[in-house]
BAMIVO-463481 format. One record per atom (N, C-alpha, C): y, x, z. Coordinates in steps of 0.001 Angstrom, whole numbers, plus 524288, in hexadecimal, padded with zeros to 5 digits. Example, Ala and Ser with C-alpha at 12.3 -4.5 7.8 and 13.67 -1.06 7.14 Angstrom:
BEGIN
7E9C68338681E78
7EE6C8300C81E78
7F31C8339081E78
7F7368323281BA8
7FBDC8356681BE4
8001E8326481EBE
REM end
This chain:
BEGIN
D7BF73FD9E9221B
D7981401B891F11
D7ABD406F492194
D792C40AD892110
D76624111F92340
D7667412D191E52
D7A534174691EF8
D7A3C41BB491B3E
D7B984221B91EF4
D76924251791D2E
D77A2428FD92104
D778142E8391CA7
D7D374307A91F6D
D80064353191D43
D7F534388492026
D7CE143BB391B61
D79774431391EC8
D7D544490B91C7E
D7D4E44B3E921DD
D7F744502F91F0F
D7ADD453949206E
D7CF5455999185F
D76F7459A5917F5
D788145C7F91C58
D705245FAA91C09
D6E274626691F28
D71504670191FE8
D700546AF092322
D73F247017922ED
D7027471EF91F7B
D75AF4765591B6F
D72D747A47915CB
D746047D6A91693
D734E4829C913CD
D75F448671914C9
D79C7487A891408
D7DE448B94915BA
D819348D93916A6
D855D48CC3910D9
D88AE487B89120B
D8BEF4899490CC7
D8F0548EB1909CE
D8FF44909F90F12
D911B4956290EBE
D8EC449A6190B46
D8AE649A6190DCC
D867549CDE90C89
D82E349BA890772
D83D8497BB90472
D823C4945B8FE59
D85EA4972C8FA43
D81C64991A8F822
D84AD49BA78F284
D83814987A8EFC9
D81B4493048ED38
D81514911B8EA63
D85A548AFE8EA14
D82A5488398E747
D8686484828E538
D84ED47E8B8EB50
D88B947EF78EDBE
D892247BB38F331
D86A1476B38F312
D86E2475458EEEB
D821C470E78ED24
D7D58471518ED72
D7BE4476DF8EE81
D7705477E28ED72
D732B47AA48F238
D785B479E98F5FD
D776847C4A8FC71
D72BA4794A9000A
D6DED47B24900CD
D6A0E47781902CC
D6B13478479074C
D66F94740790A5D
D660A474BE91218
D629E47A2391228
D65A847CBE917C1
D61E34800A91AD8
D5D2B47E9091D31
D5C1A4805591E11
D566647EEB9214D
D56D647BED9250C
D5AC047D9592815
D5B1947A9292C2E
D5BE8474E692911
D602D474BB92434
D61E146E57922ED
D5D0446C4092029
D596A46F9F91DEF
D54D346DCB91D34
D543346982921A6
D513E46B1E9265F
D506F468BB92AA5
D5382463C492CED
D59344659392D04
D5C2A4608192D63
D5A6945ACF92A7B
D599A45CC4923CF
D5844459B59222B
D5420457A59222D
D4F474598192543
D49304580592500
D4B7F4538792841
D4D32455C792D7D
D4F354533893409
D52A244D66930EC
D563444C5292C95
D59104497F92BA4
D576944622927D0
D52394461F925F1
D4E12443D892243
D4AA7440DF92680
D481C4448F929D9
D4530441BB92D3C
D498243BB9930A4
D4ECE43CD4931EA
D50CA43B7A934DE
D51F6434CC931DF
D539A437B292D7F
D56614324A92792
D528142FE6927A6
D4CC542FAA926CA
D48BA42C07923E4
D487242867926A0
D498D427F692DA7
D4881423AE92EFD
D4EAC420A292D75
D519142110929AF
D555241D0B928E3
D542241B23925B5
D4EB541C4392170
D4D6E4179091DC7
D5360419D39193A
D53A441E559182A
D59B841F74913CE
D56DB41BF790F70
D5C074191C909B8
D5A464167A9074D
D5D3141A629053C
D5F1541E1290347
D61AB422098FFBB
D624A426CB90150
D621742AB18FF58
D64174302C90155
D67F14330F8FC0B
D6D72432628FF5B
D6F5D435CC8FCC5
D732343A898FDC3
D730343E5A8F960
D7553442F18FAA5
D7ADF444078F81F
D7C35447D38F960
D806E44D338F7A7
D7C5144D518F2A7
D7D21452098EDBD
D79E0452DA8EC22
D7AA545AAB8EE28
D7BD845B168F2B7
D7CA945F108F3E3
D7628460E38F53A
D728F464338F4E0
D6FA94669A8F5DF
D6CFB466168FB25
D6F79467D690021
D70974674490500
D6FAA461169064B
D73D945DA990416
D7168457C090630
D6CE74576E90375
D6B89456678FE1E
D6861455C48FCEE
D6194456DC8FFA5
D621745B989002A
D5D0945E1E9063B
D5EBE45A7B909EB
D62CB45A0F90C1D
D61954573891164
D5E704535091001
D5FB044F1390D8C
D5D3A44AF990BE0
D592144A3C909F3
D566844FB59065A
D508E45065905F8
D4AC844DAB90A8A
D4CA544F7B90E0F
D487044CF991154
D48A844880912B9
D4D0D4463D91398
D4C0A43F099135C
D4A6043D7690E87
D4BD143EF490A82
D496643CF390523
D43DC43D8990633
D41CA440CB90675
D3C8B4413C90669
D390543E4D9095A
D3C5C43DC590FA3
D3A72439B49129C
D3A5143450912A1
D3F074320990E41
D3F9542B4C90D85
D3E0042C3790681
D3D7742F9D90591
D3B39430758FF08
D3FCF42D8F8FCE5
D447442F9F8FC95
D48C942F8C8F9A8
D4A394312F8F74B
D4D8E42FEE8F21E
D50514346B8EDC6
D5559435BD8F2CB
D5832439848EFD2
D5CDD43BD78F319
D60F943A498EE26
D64EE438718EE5C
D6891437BA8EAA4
D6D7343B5B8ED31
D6F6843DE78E7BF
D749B440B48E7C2
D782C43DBE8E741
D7C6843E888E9D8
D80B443C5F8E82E
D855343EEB8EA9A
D87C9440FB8E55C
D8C5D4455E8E5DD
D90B5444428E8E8
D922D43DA38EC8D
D94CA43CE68EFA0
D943C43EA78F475
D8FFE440708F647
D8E38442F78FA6C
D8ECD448348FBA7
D8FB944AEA8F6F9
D900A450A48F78D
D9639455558F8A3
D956C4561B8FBA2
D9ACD45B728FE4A
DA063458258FB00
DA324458328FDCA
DA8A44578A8FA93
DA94E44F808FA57
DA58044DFC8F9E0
DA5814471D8F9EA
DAA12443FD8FC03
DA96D440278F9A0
DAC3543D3A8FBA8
DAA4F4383E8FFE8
DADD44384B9030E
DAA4E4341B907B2
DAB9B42DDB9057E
DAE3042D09901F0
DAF01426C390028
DA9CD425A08FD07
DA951429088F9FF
DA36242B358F5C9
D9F6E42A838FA8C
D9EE142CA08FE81
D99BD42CBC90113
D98864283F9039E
D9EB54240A906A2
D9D8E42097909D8
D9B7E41D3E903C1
D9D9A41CED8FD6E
D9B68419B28FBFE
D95FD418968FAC7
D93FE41E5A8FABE
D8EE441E8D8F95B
D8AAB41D9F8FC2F
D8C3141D7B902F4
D89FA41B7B90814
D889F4164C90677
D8D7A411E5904C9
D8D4740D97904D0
D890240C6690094
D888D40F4C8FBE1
D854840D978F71A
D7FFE40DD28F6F6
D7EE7410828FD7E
D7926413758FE3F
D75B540D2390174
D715140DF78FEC0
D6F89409ED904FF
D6DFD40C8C90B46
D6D774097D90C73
D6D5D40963913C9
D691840C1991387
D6B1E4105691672
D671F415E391827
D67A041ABD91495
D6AA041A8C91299
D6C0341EFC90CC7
D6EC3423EA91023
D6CE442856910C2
D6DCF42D1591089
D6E9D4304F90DDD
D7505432199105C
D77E94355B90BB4
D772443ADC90EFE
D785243E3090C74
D78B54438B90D5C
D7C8D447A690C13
D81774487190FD5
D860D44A1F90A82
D86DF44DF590DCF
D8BEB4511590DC5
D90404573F91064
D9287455B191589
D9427459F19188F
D97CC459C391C86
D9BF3459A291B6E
D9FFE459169162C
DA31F45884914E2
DA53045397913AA
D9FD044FCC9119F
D9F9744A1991007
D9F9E447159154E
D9CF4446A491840
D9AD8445D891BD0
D9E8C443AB920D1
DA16F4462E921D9
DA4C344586924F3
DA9B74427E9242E
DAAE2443AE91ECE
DAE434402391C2C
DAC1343BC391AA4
DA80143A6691963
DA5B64342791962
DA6014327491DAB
DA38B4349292278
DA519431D4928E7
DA8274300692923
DAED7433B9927C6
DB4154331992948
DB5A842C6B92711
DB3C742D869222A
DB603427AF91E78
DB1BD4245D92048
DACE64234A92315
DAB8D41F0F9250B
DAE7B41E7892932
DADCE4210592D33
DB1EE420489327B
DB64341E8393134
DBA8241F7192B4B
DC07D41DE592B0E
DBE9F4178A92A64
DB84D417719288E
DB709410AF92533
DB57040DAE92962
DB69040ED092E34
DB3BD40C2493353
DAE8D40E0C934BC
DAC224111693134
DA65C4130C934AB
DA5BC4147A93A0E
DA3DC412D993D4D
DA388413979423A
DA0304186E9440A
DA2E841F549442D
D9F444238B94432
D9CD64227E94A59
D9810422C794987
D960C420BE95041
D94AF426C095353
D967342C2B95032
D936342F5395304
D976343346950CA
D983A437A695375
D9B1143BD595245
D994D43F4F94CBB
D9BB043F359499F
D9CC2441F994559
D988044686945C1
D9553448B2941ED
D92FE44C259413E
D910B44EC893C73
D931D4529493B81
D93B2455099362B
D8F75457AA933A5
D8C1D4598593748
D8A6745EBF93625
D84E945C029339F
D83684613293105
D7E5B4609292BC4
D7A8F45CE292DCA
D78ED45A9892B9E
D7241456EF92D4F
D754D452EB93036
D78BE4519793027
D7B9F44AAE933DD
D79DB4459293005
D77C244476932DE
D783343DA092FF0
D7BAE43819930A1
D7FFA437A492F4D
D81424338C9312F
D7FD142D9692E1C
D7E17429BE931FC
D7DDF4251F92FE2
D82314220B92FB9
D8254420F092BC5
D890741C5092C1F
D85044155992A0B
D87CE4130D92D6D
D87F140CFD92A63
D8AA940B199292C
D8A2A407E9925E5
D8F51404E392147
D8B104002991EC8
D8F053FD1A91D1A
D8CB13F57291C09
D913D3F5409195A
D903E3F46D9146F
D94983F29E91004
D97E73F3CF91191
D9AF53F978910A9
DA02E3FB2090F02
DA14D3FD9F915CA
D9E5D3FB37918DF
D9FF53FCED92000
D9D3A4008392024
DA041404C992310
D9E8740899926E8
D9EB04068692AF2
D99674068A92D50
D991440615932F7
D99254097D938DE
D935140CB793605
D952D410BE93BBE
D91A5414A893864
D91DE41A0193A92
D8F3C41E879393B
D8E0B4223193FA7
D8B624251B93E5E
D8913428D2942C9
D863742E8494099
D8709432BE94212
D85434361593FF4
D7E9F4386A94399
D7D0B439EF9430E
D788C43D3194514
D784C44357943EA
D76CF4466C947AB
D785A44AD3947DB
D73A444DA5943FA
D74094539594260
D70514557593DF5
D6AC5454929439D
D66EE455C493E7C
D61C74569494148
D61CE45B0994437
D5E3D459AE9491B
D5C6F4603A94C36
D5984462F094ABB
D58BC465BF9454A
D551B46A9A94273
D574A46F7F94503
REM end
């Protein structure tokens, strides 16, 4: 089974957000990321899409929905602050081809605890906004994962 974990699109400037961080959308440019990362997902046939219910993932994931005509499901394990035991379980509960969408904070720490579980990372670590990594796993195994770099917008 294939479960592929997305970090939202780039948004604007947290810095620069006077409002409530939940509520921080993509820039234009992450607009685009996400058109580039919709077009890219559909040929995996996703059987789920789910999010952060952070704002930001949620857009990324807009345009694959539209393209495999999917609901987008929230789920608050995904969002800033998470826990990675919470996320590897919710990988496992998804079917084969389920795309999640979560933080750079989550993200990296889910890698770490597949790699401690034997996942075999086949490709150098990559953090930054719009990455997709695919991981596989078969009842309870991590097998191998690989990341892909953001889109060229």
């Amino acid at each position: 089974m294939r479960s592929f974990l997305v970090r939202h699109a780039k948004a604007g400037s947290r810095h620069d957000w006077t409002g409530d961080d939940r509520l921080r959308p993509l820039s234009k440019s992450g607009w685009r990321q996400a058109e580039a990362l919709g077009e890219r997902l559909v040929s995996e046939r996703p059987a789920a899409l789910v999010t952060s219910p952070y704002l930001r993932c949620r857009q990324t994931l807009e345009p694959l929905a539209r393209l495999c005509d999917l609901e987008i499901v929230e789920d608050e394990r995904l969002a800033e602050a998470g826990k990675f035991d919470e996320v590897l379980w919710l990988m496992m509960s998804l079917p084969d081809g389920a795309v999640l969408c979560s933080h750079g904070d989550l993200i990296p720490d889910t890698m770490a605890a597949l790699e401690r579980r034997g996942c075999a990372i086949e490709t150098e670590p990559d953090w930054r906004k719009a990455t997709v990594w695919m991981i596989e796993h078969d009842d309870g195994d991590w097998i191998r994962a690989r990341v892909e770099p953001p889109p060229a917008v």
